[in-house]
N, C-alpha and C positions, 0 to 999 in steps of 0.2 A: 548691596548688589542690585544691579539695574533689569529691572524684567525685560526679558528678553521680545515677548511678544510686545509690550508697549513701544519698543525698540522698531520695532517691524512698523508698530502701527506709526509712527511719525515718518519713517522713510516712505510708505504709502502716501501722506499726506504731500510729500516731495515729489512721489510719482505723478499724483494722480491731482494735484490740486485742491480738491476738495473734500470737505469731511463726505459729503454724500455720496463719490465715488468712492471712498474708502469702502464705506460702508456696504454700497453694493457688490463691491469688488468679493469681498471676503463675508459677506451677509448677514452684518451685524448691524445693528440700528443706526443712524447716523446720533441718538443721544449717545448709545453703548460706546463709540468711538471717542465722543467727544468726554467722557466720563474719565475714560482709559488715558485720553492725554494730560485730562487735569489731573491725574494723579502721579502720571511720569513730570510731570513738571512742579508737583511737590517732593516727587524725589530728589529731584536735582535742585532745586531751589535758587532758579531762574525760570523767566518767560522763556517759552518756547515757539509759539502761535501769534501773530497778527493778525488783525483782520482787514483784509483789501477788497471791497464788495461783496461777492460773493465766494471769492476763494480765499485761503488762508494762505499768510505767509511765512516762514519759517526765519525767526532770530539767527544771528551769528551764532551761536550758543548751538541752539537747535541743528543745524547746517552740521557742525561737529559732530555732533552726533548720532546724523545720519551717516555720515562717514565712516563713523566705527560702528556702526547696527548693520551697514552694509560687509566689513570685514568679518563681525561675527557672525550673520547669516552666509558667508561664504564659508567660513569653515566649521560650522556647524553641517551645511551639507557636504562638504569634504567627507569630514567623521563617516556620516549616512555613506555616502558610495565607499568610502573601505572595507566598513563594516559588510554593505548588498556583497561587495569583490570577493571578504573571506568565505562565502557561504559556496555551494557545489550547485546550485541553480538559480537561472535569472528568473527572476519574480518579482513581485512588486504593479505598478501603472507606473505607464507614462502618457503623462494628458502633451497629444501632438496637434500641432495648428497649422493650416495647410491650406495654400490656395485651390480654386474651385479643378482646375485645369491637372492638378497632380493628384487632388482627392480621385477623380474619375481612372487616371490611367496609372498609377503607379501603387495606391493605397490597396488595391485588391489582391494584388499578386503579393506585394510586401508581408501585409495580413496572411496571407497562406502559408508562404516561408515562417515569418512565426509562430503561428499555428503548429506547423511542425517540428520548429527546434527546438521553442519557449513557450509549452504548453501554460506554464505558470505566468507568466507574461501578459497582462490586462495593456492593450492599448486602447486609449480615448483620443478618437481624432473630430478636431471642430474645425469646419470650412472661416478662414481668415484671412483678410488681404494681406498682405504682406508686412509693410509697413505695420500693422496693428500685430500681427502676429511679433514682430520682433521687438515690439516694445512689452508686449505680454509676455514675452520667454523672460523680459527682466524683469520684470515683475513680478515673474514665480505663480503666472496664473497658469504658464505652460511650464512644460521641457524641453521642449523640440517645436522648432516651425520648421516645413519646407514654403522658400521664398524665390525670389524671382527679381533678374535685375533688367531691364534693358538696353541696348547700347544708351551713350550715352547720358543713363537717368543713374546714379546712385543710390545707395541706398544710405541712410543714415547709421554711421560705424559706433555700437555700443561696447565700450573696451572693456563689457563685461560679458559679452557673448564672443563666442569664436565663430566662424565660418568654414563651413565643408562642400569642395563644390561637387556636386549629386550627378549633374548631366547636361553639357551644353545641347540648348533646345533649334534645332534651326527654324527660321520662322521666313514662309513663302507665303505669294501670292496666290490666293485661292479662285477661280470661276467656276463658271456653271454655264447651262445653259445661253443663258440670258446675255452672256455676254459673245459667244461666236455668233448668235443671233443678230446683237446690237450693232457689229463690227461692220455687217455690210458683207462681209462675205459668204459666195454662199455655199451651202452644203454640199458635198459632192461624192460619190464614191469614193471610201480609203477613209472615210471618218473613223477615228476613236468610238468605242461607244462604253462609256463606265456608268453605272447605277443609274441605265436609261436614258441617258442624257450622252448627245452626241457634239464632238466636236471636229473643228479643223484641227490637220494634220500639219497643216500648211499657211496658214492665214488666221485670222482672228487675234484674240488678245494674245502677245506676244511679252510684251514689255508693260511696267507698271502705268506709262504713259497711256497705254492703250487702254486701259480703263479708266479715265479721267471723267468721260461724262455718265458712266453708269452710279447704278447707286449703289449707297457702299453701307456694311454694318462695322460696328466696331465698338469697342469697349467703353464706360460713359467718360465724359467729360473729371480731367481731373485724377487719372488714374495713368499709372506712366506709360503700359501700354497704347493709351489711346492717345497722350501725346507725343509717342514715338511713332506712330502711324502717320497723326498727322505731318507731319514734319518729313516725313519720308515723300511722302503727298506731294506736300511743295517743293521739297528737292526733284522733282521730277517733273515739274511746273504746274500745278492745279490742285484747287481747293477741293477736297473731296466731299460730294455732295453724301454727306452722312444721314441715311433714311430710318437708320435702325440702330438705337443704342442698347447694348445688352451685356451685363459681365458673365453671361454664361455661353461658353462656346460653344456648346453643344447647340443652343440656337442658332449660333453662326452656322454652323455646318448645316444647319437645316438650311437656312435661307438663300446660300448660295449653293447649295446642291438644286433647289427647287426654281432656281434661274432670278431670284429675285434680286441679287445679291451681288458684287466679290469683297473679298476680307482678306485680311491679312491672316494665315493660321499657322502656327509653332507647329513641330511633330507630333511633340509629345501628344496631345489630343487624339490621335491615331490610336494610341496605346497598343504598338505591336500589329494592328487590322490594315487592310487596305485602303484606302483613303479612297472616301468616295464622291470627289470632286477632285477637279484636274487642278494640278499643285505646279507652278510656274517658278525656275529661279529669280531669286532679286539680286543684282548688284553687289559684287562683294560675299554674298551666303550673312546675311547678319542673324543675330542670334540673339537667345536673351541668355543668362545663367543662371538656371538653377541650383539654388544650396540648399544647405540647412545649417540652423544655427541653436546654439545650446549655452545654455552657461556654463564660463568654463570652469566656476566650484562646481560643476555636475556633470559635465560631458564626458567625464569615464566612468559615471555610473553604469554597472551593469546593463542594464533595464537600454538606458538612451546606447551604448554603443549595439546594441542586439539590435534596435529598430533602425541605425544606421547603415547597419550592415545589410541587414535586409530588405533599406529602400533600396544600396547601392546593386545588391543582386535582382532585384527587382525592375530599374533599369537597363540591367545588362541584358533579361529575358526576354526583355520587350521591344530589344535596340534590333533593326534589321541585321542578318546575318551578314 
């Protein structure tokens, strides 16, 4: 009979490339790792391991038998959520992975709804971009990511995870001060006045053209948000002069409330509050999609459908009436 965790530990070395991401992954030595394959590979009594610089690469042989370590770690957690299903209360963790923009507005009210229903219910949420979170839900470092797609940028489809979509996010054009300032035009009786800062009613920035020569923040390079900005940019003819890169929106919102600024902002950031810089429509109303994704030997465990449920309610509380 084939040990099940050595089993685990070669499909890791297929995840993750190397013994010393194995090793860190799950926090055992990179010798302890390397000890644990020489011994599944005197099990089986073939090589299993090459070696290619720095990374290792897995035999024909080996390959097989990630395939079926992968079957049986799927219904081994199967067994796990029948057995949580037969019990009269959800209990348990679930370690959740979540980018910055949904930890802020959705994770707090969620947490209270369980708090309430699933006293016994332990969530762990760790802030993760997207992409990495959904490669760590297969990899059983998570349960649950909430992720984030934008027009279109796809996402990489694991046909071992499912998808659930949470809340489409609409994402406008943000100013501030700084920009009815810049416009040339000027101030007059009958201005707006939100969080101090005054604007035209009638004039200033209107269209995303009209901000072409201020400066702009946005998310850093290499991140799909910030190549879906750009590109919106030039769809509307100019290279946006980017002063500020930052993956944390809440700076954003500093910066163009504070007139230094405008940016592109989702709703969700709002979480339910009034938005404290003036929100302009784009073209179309584009959007990004928020989901969540789980694997699906696990996504009817107990534990992850309670924390679906109560992102999805958690959404709904914070959606304008």
């Amino acid at each position: 009979m084939l040990d099940v965790r050595r089993l685990r530990l070669l499909r890791e070395v297929k995840l993750r490339g190397t013994l010393a991401a194995v090793a860190d992954a799950l926090a055992y030595s990179p010798s302890s790792v390397s000890q644990q394959l020489t011994l599944l590979e005197k099990e089986v009594g073939v090589p299993l391991l090459e070696k290619s610089g720095r990374r290792v690469l897995l035999t024909p042989q080996a390959e097989l038998l990630v395939a079926r370590a992968a079957e049986v770690l799927d219904t081994l957690e199967r067994a796990e959520g029948e057995l949580a299903a037969s019990l009269t209360t959800v209990s348990g963790t679930v370690r959740l992975a979540v980018f910055q923009s949904a930890a802020h507005a959705v994770i707090p009210q969620a947490l209270t709804i369980l708090a309430a229903d699933y006293p016994e219910l332990r969530v762990e949420m760790t802030e993760r971009e997207p992409d990495a979170g959904l490669f760590e839900v297969s990899a059983r470092d998570f349960d649950l990511v909430i992720a984030e797609q934008y027009p279109g940028h796809t996402r990489e489809r694991r046909p071992d995870l499912d998808r659930v979509h949470l809340v489409t996010d609409v994402i406008r054009l943000a100013t501030g001060p700084l920009a009815a300032a810049s416009s040339g035009v000027p101030l007059k009786p009958g201005l707006d006045t939100l969080a101090g800062a005054r604007y035209s009613t009638d004039g200033g920035i209107t269209t995303l053209a009209d901000a072409a020569t201020l400066p702009w923040v946005m998310e850093p390079q290499g991140t799909a948000a910030r190549a879906w900005a750009t590109q919106l940019c030039r769809a509307a003819g100019f290279e946006p002069d980017v002063r500020f890169e930052t993956a944390d929106l809440m700076a954003h919102i500093r910066l163009i409330r504070s007139g230094n600024a405008v940016g592109l902002l989702p709703d969700l950031v709002w979480a339910g509050e009034s938005p404290s810089v003036r929100l302009l429509e784009l073209p179309g109303a584009p959007h990004r999609d928020v989901f969540t994704s789980a694997r699906r030997s696990s996504a009817e465990r107990p534990g992850v459908s309670a924390v679906r449920e109560a992102l999805a309610r958690a959404v709904a509380e914070l959606s304008p009436a």
